[in-house]
Each structure stands twice: as structure tokens, then as C-alpha cells.
N, CA, C and O atoms as a DFTB+ gen file, in Angstrom:
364 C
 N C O
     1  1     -23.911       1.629     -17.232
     2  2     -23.377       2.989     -17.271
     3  2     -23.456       3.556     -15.859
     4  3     -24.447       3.531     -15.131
     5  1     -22.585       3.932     -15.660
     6  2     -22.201       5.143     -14.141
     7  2     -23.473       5.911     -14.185
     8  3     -23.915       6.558     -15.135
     9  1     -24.183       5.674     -12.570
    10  2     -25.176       6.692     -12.930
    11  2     -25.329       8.119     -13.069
    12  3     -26.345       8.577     -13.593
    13  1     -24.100       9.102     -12.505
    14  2     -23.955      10.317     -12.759
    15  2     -23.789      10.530     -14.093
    16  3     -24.618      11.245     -14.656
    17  1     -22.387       9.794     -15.068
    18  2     -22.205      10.031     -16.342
    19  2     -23.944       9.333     -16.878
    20  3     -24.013       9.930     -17.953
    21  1     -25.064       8.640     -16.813
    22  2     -25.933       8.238     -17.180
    23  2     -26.825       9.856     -17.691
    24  3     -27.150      10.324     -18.782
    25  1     -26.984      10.374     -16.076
    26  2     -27.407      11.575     -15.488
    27  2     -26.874      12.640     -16.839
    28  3     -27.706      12.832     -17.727
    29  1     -25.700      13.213     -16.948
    30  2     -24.904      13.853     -17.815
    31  2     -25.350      13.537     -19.179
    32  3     -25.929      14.372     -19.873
    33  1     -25.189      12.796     -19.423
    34  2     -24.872      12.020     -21.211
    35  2     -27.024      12.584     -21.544
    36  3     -27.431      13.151     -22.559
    37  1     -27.993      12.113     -20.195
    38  2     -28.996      12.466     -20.759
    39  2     -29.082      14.244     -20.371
    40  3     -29.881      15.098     -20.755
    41  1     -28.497      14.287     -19.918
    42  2     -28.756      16.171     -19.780
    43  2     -27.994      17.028     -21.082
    44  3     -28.139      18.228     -21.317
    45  1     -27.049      15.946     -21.934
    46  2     -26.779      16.649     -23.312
    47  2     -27.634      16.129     -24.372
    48  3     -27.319      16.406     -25.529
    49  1     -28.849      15.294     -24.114
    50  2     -29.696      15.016     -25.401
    51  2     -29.685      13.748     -25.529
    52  3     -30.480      13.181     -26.277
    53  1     -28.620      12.993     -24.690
    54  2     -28.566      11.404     -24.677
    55  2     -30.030      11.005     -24.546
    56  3     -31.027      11.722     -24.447
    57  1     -29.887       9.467     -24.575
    58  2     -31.040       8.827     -24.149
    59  2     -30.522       7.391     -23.649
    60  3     -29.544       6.929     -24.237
    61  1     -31.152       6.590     -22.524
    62  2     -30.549       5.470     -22.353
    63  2     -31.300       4.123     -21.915
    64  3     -31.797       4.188     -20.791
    65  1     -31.437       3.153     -22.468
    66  2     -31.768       2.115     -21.786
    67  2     -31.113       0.742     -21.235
    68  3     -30.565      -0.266     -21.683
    69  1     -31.544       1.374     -19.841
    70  2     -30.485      -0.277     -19.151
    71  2     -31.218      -1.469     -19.023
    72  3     -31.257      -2.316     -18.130
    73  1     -31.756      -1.364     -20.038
    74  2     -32.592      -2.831     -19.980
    75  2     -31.438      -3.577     -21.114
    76  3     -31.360      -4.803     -21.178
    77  1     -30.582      -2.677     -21.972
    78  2     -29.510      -3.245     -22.810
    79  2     -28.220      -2.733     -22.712
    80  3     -27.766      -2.247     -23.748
    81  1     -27.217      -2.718     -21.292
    82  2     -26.056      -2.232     -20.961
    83  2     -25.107      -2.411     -21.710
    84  3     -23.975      -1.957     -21.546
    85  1     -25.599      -3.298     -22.872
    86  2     -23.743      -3.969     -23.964
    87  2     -23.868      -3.127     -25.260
    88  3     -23.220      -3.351     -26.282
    89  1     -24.922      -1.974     -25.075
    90  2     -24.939      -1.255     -26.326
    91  2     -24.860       0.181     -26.078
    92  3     -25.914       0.718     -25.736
    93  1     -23.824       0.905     -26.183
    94  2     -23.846       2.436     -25.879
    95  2     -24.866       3.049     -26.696
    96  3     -25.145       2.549     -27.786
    97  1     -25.454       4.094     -26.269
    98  2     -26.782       4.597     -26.809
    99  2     -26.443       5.565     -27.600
   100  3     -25.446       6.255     -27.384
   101  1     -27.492       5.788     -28.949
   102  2     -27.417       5.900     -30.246
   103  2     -26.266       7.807     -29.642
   104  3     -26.262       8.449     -28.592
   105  1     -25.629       7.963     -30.787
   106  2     -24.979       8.921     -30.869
   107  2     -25.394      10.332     -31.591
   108  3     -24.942      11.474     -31.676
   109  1     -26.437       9.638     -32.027
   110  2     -27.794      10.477     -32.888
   111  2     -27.826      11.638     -32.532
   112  3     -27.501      12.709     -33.045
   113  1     -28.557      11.103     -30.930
   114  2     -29.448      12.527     -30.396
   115  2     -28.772      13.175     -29.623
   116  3     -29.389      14.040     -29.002
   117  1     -27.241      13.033     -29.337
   118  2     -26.633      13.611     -27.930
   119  2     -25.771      14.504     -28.704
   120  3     -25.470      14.235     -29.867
   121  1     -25.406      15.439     -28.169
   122  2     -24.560      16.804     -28.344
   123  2     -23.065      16.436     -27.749
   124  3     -22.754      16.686     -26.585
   125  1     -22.386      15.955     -28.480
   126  2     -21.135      15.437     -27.656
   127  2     -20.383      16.827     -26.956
   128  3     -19.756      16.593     -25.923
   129  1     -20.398      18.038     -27.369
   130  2     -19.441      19.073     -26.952
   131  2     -20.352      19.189     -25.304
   132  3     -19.842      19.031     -24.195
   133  1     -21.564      19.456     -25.561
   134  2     -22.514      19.703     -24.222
   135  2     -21.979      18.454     -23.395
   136  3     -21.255      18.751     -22.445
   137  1     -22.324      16.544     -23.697
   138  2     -21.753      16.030     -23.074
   139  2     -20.021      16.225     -22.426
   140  3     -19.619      15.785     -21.350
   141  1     -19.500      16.735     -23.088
   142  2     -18.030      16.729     -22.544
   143  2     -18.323      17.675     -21.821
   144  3     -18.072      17.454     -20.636
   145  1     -18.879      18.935     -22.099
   146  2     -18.769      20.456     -21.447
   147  2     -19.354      19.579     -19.506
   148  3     -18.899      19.711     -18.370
   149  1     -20.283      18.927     -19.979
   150  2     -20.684      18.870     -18.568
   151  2     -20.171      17.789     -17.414
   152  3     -20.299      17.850     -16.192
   153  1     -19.345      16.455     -18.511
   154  2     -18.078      16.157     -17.785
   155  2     -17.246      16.905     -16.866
   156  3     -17.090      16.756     -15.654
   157  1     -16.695      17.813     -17.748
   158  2     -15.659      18.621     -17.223
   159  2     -16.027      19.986     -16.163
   160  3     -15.222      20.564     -15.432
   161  1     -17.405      20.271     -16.323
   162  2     -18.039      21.129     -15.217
   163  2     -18.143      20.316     -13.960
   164  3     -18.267      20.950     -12.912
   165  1     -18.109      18.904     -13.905
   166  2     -18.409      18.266     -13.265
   167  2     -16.849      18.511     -12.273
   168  3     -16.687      19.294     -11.337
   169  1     -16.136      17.816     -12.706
   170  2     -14.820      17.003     -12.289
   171  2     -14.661      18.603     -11.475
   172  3     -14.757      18.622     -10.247
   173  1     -14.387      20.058     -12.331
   174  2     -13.917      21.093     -11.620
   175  2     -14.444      21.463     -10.008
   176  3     -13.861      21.851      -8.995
   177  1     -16.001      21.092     -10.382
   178  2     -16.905      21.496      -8.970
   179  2     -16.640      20.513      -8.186
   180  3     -17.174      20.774      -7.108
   181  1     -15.917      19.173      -8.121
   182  2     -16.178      18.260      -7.359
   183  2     -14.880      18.924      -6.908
   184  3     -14.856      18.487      -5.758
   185  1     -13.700      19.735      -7.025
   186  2     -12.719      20.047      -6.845
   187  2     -12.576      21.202      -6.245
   188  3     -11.495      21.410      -5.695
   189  1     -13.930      22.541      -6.187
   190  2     -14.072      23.238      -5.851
   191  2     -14.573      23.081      -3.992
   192  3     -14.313      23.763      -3.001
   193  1     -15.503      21.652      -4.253
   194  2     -16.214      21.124      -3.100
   195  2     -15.010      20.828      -2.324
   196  3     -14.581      21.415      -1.331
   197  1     -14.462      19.649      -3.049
   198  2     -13.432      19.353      -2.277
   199  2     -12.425      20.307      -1.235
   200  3     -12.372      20.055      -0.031
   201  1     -11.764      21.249      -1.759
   202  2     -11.492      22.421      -0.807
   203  2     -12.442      23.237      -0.185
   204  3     -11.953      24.054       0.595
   205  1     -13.941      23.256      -0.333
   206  2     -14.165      23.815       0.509
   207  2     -14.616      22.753       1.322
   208  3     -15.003      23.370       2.314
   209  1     -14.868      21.260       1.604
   210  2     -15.373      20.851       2.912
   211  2     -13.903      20.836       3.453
   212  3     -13.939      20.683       4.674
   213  1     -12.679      20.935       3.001
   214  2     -11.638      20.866       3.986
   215  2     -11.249      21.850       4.711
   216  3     -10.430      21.884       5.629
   217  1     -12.258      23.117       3.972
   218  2     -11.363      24.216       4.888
   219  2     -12.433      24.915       5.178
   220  3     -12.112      26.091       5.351
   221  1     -13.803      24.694       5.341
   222  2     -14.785      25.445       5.603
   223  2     -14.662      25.383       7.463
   224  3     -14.322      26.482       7.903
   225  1     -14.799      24.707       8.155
   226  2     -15.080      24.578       9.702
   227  2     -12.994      24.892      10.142
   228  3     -12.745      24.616      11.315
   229  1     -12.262      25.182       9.653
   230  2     -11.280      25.199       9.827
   231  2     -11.489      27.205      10.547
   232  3     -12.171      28.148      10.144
   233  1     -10.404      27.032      11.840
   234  2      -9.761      28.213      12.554
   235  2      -8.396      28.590      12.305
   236  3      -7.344      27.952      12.274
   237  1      -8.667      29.679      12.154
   238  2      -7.053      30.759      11.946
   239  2      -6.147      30.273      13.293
   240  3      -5.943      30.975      14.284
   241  1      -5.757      29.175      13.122
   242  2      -4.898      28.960      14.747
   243  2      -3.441      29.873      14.185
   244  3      -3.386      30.967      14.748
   245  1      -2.532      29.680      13.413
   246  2      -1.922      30.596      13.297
   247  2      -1.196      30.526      11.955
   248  3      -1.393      29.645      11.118
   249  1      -0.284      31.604      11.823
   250  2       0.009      32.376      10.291
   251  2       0.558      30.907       9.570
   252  3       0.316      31.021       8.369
   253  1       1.148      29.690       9.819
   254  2       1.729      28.186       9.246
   255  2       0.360      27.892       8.557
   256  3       0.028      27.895       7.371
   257  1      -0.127      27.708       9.389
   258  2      -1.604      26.778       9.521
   259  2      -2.737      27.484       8.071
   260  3      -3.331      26.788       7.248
   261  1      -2.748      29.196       8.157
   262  2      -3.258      29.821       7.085
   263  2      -2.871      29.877       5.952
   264  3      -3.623      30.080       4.999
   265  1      -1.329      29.665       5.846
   266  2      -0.127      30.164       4.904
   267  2      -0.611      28.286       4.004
   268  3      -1.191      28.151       2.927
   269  1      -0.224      27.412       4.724
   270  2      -0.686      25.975       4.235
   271  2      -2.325      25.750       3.625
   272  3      -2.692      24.724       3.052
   273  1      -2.849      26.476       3.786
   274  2      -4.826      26.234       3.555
   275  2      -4.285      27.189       2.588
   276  3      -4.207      26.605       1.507
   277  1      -3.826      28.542       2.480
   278  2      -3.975      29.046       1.457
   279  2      -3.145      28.514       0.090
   280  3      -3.714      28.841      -0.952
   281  1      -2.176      27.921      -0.046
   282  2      -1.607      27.375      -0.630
   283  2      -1.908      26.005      -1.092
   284  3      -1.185      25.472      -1.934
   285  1      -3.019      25.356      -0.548
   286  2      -3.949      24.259      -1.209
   287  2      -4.784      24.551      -1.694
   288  3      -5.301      23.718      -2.439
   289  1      -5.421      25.912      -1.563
   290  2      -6.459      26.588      -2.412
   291  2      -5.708      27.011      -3.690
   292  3      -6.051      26.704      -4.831
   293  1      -4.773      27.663      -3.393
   294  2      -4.227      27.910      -5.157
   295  2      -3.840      26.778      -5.745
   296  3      -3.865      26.824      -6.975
   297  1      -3.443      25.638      -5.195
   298  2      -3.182      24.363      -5.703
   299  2      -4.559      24.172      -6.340
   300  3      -4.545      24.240      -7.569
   301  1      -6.043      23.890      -5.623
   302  2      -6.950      23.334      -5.929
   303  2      -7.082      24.327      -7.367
   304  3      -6.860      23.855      -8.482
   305  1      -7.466      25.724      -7.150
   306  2      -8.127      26.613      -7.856
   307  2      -7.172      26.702      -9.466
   308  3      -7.776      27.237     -10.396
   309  1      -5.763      26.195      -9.736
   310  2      -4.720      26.411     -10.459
   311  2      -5.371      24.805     -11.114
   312  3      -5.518      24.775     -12.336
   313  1      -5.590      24.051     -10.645
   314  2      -6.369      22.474     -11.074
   315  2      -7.354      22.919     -11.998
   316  3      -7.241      22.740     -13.211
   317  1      -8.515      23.612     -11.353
   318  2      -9.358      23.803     -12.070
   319  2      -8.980      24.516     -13.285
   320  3      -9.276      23.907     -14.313
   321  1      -8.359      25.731     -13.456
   322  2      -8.260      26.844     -14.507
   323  2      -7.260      25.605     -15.904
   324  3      -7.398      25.533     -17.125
   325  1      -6.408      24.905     -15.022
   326  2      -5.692      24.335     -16.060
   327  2      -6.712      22.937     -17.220
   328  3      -6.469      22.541     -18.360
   329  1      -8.059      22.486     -16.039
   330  2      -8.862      21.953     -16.551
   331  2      -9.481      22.364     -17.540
   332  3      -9.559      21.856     -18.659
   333  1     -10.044      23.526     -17.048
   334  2     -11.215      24.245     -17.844
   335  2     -10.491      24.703     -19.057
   336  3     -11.067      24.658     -20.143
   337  1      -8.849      25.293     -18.922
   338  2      -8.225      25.857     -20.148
   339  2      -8.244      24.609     -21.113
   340  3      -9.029      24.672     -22.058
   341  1      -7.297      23.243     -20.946
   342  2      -7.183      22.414     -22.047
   343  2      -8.463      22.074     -22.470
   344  3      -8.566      22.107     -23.696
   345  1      -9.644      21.706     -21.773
   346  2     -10.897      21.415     -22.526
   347  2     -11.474      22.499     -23.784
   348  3     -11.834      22.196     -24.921
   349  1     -11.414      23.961     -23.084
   350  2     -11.881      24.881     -23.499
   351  2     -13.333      25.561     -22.998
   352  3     -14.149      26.229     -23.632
   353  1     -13.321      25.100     -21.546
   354  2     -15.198      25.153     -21.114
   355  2     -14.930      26.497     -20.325
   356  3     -13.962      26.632     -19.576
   357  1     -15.424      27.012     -20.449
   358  2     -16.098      28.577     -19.587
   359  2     -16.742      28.212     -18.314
   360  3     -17.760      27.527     -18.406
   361  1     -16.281      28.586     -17.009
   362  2     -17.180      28.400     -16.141
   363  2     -18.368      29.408     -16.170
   364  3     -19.289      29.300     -15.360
């Protein structure tokens, strides 16, 4: 198992042992909505990050240059809302 989704799956109640990787772990104890909820919190923030390491050290050289950064931010930020809407997760 991926160790972030590992990370996730036990932060909704999962439990896991990789001493047996060919058996997904019992479905018992995990909260599948919490597991998905925190999938999808995931994917948005990695998307939030993503625009900001691209445009954090970035200078106003001029109105093209701002007009383009701002218009990848509503790209990025329009990603997220359309994420969070079909799942149904609340940031």
C-alpha cells in the first residue's frame, strides 16, 4: 500500500499490516466516507500547494505576466471547488 494512502486509510479507523500486502485490511474498522473525505482533502491541498510554490517568489514584472498567474489561479482554485463539489467534502 502507498504510504500516504496507508497514512489516510489509518487516520479513518483503518488498520494495516505489511507484513501481508496481498490482503486489503479488514473493512470492519475504517469509516469509508472519512477515508474518501480525506482522499479528496488531500488531492485539493496538493493543488492549492501546487499554485502557491509557482507563484509565491514570483514579481509583478508586468500587467501579461499578472493577468496569466491570475488566470492559473482561477484555473487551479475552479479544480478544487469542482472537486470538492462532485465528492461532496466541505473544506
Amino acid at each position: 500500500m502507498n504510504e500516504r494512502i496507508q497514512k489516510l486509510w489509518e487516520q479513518s479507523g483503518g488498520s494495516y499490516d505489511p507484513g501481508n500486502q496481498h490482503v486489503w485490511p479488514s473493512c470492519k474498522i475504517l469509516d469509508p466516507q472519512a477515508f474518501a473525505e480525506l482522499i479528496v482533502k488531500d488531492v485539493t491541498n496538493i493543488l492549492r500547494q501546487e499554485w502557491f510554490n509557482e507563484n509565491n517568489d514570483k514579481e509583478e514584472t508586468d500587467k501579461r505576466e499578472t493577468a496569466i498567474r491570475l488566470g492559473k489561479k482561477l484555473a487551479y482554485m475552479k479544480s478544487v471547488d469542482l472537486i470538492t463539489e462532485r465528492f461532496g467534502v466541505e473544506e
